[in-house]
C-alpha positions in Angstrom: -33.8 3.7 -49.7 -32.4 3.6 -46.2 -32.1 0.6 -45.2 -32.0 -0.6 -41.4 -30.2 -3.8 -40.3 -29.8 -4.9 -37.1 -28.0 -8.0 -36.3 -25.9 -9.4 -33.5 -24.3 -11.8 -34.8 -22.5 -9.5 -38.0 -18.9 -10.1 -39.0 -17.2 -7.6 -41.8 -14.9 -8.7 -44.6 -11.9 -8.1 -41.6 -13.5 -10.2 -39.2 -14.1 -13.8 -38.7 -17.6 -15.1 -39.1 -19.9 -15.4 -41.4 -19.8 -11.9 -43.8 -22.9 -12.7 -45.6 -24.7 -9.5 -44.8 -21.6 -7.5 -45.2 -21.1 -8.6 -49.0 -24.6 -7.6 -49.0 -24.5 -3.9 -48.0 -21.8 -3.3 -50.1 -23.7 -4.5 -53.1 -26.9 -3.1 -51.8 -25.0 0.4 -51.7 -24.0 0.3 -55.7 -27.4 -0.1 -56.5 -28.0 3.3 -54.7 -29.4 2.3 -51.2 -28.0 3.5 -48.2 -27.4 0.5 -45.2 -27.3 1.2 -41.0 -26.1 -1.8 -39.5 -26.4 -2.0 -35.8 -24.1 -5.2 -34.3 -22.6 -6.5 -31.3 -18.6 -5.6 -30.7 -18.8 -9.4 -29.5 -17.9 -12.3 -31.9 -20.4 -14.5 -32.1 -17.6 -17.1 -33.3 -15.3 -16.3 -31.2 -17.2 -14.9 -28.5 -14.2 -12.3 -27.4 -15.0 -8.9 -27.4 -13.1 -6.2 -29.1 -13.4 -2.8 -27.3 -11.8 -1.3 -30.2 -15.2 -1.7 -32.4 -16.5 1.8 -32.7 -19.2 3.1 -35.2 -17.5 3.2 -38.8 -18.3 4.4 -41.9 -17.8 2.9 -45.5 -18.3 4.0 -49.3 -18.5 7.5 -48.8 -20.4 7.3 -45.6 -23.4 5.0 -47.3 -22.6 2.1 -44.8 -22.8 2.8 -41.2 -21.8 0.4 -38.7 -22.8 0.8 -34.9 -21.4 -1.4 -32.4 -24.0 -1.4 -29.5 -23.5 -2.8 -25.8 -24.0 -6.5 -25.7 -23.5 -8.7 -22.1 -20.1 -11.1 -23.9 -20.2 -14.5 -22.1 -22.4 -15.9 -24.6 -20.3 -19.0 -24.8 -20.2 -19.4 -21.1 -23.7 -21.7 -21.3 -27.3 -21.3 -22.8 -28.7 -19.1 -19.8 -25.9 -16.9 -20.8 -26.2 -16.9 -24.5 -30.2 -15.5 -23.4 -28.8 -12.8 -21.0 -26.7 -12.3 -24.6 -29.3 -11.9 -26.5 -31.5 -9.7 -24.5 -29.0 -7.3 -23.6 -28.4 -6.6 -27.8 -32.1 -6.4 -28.3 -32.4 -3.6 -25.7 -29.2 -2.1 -26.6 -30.0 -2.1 -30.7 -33.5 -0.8 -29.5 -32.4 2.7 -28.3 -29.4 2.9 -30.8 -31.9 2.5 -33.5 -34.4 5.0 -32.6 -31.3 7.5 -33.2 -31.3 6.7 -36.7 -33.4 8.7 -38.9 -35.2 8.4 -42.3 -35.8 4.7 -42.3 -37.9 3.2 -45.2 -37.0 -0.6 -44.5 -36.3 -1.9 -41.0 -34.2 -5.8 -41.9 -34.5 -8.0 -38.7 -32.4 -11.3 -39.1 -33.0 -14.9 -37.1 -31.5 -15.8 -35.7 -31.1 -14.8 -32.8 -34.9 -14.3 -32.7 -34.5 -11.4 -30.1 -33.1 -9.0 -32.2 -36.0 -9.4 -34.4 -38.4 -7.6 -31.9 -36.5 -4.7 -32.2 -36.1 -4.9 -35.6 -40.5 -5.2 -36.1 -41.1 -2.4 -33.3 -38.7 0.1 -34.7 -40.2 -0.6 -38.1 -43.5 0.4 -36.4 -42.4 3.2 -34.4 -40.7 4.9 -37.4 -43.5 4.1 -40.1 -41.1 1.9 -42.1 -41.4 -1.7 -43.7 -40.1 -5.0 -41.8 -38.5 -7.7 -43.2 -37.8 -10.7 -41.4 -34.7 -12.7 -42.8 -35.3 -16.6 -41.8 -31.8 -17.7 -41.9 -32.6 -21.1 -39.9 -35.6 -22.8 -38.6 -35.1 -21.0 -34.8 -36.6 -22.3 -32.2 -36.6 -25.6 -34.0 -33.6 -26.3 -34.8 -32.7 -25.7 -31.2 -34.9 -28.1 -29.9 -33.9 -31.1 -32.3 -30.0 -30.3 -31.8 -30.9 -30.5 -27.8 -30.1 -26.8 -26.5 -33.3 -26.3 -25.8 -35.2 -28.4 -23.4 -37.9 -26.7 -21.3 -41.0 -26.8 -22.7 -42.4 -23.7 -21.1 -39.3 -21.8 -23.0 -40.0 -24.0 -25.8 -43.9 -22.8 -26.2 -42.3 -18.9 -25.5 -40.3 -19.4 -28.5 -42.9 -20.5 -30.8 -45.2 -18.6 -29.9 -42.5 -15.2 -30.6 -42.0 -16.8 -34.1 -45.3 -17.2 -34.6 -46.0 -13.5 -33.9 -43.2 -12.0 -36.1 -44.0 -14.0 -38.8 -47.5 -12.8 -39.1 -46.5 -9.6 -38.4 -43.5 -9.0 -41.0 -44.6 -7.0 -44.3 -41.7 -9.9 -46.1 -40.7 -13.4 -45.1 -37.9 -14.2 -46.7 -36.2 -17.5 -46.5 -32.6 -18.6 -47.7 -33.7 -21.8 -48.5 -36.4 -23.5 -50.4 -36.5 -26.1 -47.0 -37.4 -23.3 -45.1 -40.8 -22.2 -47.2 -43.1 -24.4 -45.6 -41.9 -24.1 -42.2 -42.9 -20.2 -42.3 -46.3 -20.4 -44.4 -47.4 -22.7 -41.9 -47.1 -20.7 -39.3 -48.2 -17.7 -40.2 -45.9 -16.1 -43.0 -48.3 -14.2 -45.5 -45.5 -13.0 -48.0 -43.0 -15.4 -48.3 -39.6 -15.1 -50.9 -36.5 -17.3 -50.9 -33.4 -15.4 -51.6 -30.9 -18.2 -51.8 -27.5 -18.2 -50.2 -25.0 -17.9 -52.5 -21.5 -16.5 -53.1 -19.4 -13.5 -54.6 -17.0 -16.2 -57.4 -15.0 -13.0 -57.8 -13.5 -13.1 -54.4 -12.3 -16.8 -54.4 -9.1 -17.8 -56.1 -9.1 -21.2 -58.4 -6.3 -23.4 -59.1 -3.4 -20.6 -58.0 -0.1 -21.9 -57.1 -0.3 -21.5 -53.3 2.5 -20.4 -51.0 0.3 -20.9 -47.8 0.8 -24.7 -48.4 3.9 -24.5 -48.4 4.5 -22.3 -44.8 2.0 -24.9 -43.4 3.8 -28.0 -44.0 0.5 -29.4 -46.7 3.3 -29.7 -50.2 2.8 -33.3 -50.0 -0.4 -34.5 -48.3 -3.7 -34.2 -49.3 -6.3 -31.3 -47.3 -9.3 -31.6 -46.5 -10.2 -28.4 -44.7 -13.4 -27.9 -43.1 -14.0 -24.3 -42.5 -16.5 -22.9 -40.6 -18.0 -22.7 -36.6 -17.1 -25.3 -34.4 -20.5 -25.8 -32.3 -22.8 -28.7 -31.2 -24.8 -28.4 -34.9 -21.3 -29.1 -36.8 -20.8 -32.2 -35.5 -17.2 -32.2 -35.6 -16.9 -35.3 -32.8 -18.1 -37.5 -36.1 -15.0 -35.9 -37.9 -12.4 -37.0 -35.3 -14.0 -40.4 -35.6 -13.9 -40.7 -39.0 -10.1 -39.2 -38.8 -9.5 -41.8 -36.5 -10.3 -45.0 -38.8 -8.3 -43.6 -41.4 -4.9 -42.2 -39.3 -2.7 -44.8 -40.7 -3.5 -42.8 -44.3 -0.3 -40.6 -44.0 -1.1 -39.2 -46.9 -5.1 -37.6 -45.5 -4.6 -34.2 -43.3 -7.7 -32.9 -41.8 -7.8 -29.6 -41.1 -10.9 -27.8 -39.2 -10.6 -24.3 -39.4 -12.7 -21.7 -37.1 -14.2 -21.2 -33.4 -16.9 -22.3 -31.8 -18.3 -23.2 -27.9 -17.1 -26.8 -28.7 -13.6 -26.3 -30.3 -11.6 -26.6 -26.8 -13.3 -30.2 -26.4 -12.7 -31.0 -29.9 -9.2 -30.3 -29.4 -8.9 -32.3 -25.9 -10.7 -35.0 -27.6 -8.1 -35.0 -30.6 -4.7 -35.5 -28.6 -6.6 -37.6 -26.4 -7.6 -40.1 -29.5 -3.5 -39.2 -30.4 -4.7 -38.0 -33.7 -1.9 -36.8 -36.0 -3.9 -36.6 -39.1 -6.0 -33.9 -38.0 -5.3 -30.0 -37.8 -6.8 -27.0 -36.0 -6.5 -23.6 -36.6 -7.7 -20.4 -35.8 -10.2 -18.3 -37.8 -9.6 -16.4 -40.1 -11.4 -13.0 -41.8 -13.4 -13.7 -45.2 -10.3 -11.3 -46.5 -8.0 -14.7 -46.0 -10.0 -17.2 -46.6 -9.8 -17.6 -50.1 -5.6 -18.2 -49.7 -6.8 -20.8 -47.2 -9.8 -22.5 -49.7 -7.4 -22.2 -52.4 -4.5 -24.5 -50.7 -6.8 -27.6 -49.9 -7.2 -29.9 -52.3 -11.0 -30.7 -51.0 -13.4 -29.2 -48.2 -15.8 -30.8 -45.8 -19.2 -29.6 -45.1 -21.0 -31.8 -42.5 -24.0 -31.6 -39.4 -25.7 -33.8 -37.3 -27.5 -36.3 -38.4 -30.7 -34.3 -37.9 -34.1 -34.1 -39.8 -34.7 -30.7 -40.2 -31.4 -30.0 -41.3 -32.4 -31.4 -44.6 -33.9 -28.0 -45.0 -30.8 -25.8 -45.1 -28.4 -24.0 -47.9 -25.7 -23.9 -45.7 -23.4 -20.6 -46.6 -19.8 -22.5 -46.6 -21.0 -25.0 -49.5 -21.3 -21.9 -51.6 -18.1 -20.6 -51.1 -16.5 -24.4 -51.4 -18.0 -23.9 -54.6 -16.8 -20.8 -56.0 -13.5 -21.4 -54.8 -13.7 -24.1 -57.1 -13.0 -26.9 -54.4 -14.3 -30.7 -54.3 -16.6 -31.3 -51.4 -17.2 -33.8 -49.2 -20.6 -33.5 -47.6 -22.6 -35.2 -44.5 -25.4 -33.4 -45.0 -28.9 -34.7 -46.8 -31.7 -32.6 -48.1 -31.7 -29.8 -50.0 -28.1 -28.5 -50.4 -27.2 -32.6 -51.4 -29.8 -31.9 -54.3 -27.6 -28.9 -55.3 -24.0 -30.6 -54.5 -25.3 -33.7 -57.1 -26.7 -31.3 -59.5 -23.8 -29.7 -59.4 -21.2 -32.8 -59.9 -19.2 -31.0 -57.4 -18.7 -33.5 -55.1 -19.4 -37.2 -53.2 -22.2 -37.5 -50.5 -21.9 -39.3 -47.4 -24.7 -40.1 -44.6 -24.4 -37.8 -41.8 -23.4 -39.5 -38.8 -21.9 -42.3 -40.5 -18.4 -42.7 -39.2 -17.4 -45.3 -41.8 -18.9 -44.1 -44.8 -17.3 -40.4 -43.9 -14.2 -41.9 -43.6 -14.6 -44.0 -46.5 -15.8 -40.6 -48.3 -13.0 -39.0 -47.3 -10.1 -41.6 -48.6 -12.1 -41.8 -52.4 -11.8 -38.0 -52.7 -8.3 -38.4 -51.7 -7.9 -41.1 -54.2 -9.1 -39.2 -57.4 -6.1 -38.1 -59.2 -5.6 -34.0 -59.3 -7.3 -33.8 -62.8 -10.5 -35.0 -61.8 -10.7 -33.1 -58.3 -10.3 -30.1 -60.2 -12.8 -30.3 -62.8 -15.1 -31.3 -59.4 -14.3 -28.2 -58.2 -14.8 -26.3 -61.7 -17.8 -28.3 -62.4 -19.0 -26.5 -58.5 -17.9 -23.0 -59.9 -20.0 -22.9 -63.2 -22.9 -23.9 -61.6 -22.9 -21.1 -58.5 -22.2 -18.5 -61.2 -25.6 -19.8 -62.9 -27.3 -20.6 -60.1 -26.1 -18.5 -56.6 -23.8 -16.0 -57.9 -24.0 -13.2 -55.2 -25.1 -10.2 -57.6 -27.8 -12.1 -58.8 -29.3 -12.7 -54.9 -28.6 -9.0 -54.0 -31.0 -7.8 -56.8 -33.7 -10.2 -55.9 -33.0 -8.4 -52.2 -33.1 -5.3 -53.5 -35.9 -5.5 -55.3 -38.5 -7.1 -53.0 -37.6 -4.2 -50.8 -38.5 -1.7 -53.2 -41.4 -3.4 -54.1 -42.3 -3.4 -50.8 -41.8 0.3 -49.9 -43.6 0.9 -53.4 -47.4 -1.0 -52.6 -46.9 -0.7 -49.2 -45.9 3.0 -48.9 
């Protein structure tokens, strides 16, 4: 099959961001499909632009990356993050209806926006459309607060609404999300879990990066992932700062985000010692930086809804075979527990994070580790990234097969 992806927001393995759909393709490709990706040549972690992105080509031309015009001050506010938007929906719109031969057309939310494009080039060109529900959008953005007006508000649900009714396949990463979707208007719903590739993470390998970072004799805790409103990263410093006289406890929050220069203000202003920041990385170098903590942090507001979500760095915490501190409830605290990977805290709890945070640091090395390998059996049985690429692969084919 050819397969169609557009998405804004997509990062390769060389990049920093979230790879997900790039481990994807590539797997997709060995199976014998063949992937179009149509992204932005704007980081949506970073939000800097890189005129250097041009189309590409991978595996023997199977993977084809476009990099499409896309307005870049999405970081600048949220009236700016819609110009954003907009602009990459119009711009993957008339990219796409250059690309020939298409049998599945892959929208992902969010953004939402792209998603139109994705369901009327699926109709234009005869081809099925998939809808990818990677979080509850516009919901989420009305609980976290970045979305206010009401008229906008009733916009955005009613544009969910419509694509989910309209998509030949729902499909969910999260069994949180299920009910959300059928209930407004999803007829074919599938979860396809998020997960991760165990192959690409190193486990218990003397590290030299602890060493050039000044970590030989302190305990990490690296958080690693976007620094945004949803992360609440504030509750961090907080935490960091009930614990500073703990010479031994380094924080380290690694990544972008909208709110990282506040986070940073916030951090000398609180004079906080104990805690580190530093820039993103690719997936490529990640795994040297998973592999030198001794624990990771995976933490969001204290939010409802976000019971619902799988979020993607717990996955990789885990098949890097690392300990986990987590501040978030629901369904990924079912899997941590399950798991015996790691200790749960209440999100938004300052004291218990910090509290969280010292008992992990007082576990001797021994037990840590068999956290972490405790955490690593269970995503190879449970979310090993193979196994999620052929439940992708085939609901498309058994999509393009009834439906064709």
């Amino acid at each position: 099959m050819h397969i169609l992806l557009i998405h804004q927001a997509f990062a390769a393995m060389d990049e920093p961001g979230g790879t997900r759909h790039h481990e994807f393709a590539r797997l997709l490709v060995e199976k014998g499909h063949r992937i179009s990706i149509i992204a932005s040549p704007v980081s949506y972690l970073t939000g800097s632009k890189d005129s250097e992105k041009k189309t590409r080509s991978e595996q023997d031309g199977k993977i084809t990356i476009y990099r499409t015009s896309t307005y870049s001050a999405l970081h600048k506010s949220f009236f700016h993050r819609i110009i954003s938007f907009v602009s990459f929906m119009v711009s993957s719109f008339f990219q796409s209806l250059r690309i020939r031969s298409v049998d599945v057309v892959w929208g992902t939310s969010p953004p939402i926006f792209q998603c139109i494009t994705a369901w009327l080039i699926a109709r234009i060109k005869g081809a099925k459309f998939i809808l990818e529900v990677r979080d509850l959008w516009p919901a989420f953005a009305v609980a976290v607060g970045v979305l206010k007006n009401k008229i906008v508000i009733s916009l955005s649900q009613w544009l969910e609404r419509f694509l989910y009714r309209r998509a030949d396949q729902v499909i969910v990463n999260s069994p949180g999300y299920i009910q959300h979707v059928k209930k407004r208007g999803a007829k074919h719903v599938s979860m396809v879990p998020n997960g991760a590739d165990a192959s690409f993470f190193k486990v218990n390998e003397t590290s030299k990066l602890r060493k050039r970072l000044g970590w030989s004799d302190t305990f990490i805790l690296l958080y690693a992932g976007a620094h945004g409103m949803s992360n609440d990263l504030q509750t961090v410093l907080a935490a960091a700062e009930l614990i500073k006289a703990r010479k031994d406890i380094r924080i380290v929050l690694l990544g972008d985000g909208k709110e990282k220069h506040n986070l940073m203000q916030e951090a000398k202003t609180r004079t906080l010692t104990n805690v580190q920041f530093l820039d993103p990385v690719s997936k490529n170098k990640i795994a040297d930086y998973l592999n030198a903590a001794d624990a990771c942090l995976a933490i969001l507001k204290p939010i409802a809804l976000y019971k619902t979500t799988y979020p993607n760095k717990v996955f990789d915490y885990m098949a890097a075979g690392k300990p986990i501190v987590l501040a978030i409830d629901g369904v990924i605290r079912e899997v941590v527990e399950d798991a015996r990977c790691g200790y749960f805290c209440q999100p938004g709890d300052i004291r218990e994070i910090a509290g969280c945070i010292q008992k992990m640091c007082d576990l001797n090395a021994d037990t840590r580790r068999t956290m972490g390998q405790n955490g690593r059996q269970y995503l190879l049985t449970h979310f090993d990234r193979r196994a999620t690429v052929d439940q992708f692969s085939d609901i498309m084919e058994k999509i393009v097969k009834n439906y064709g």
